[in-house]
N, C-alpha and C positions, 0 to 999 in steps of 0.2 A: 346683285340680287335686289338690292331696294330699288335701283331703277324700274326692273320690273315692276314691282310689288306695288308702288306707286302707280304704272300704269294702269296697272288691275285694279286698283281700289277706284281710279280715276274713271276707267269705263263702267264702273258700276255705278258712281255716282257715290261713292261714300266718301271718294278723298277729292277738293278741291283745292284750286290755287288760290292767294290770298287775294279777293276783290279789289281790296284799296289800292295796290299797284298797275299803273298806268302804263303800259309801254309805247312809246314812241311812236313806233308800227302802228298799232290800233288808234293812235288819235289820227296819223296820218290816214289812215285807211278810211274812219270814218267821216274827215273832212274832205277827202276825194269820193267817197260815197253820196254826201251833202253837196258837193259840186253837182259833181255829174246829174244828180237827180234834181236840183233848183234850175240847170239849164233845159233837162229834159222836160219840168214842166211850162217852163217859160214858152217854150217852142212850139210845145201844145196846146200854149194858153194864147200867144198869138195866132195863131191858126184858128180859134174858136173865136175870137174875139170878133176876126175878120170877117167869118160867115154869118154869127149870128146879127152883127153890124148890118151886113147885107142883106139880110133874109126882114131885120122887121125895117130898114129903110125903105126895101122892097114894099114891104107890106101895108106901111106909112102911106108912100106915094100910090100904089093900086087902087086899097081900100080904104077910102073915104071913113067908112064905120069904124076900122080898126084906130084909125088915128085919135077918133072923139070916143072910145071907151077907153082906152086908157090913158093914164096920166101921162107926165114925164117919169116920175118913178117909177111906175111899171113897167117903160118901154125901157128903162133905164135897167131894169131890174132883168127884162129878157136880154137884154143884149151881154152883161157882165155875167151869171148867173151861170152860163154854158163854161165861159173862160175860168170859173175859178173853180166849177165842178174836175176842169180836165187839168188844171195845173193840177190839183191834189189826190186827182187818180194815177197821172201820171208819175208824178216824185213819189208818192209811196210804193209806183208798181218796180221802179228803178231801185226803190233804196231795199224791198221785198229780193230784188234780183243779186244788187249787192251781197246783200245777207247770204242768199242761196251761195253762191258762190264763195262767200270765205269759209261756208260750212262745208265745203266738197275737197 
């Protein structure tokens, strides 16, 4: 009967387990969640890196104007700018997915 009674009080949100105990499982879990998503951003941050590299080297060598308005930092700034916007969409939409799924 406590078993129950505990699960009841659990889905309502009145009775919890105790925080400060760590099991095993969940660190594992959350360090394979931390993988997976630090490689899935990496893969997308390579990929961004490459285009945007190509788009203002492109731009560089076509448009004489573009090369003399901006600096090196700012060409510097479009080129890395795309790469760390999509590392960090990406790991957070992986470690979002993670989550989904240890809650189902």
């Amino acid at each position: 009967m406590s078993g129950a009674w505990d699960t009841l009080l659990k889905t309502f949100g009145i009775k919890y387990e105790d925080s400060s105990v760590v099991r095993e499982h969940d660190v594992q879990h959350q360090a394979s969640a931390v993988k997976d998503a630090t490689a899935e951003g990496l893969l997308g941050a390579t990929i961004a890196l490459a285009c945007s590299s190509a788009v203002v080297l492109g731009a560089c060598k076509l448009f004489p104007a573009f090369n003399r308005s901006l600096s090196v930092s700012g060409k510097t700034a479009l080129i890395v700018s795309p790469a760390f916007g999509t590392f960090f969409l990406l790991a957070e939409l992986r470690m979002n997915e993670h989550k989904r799924q240890r809650r189902a």
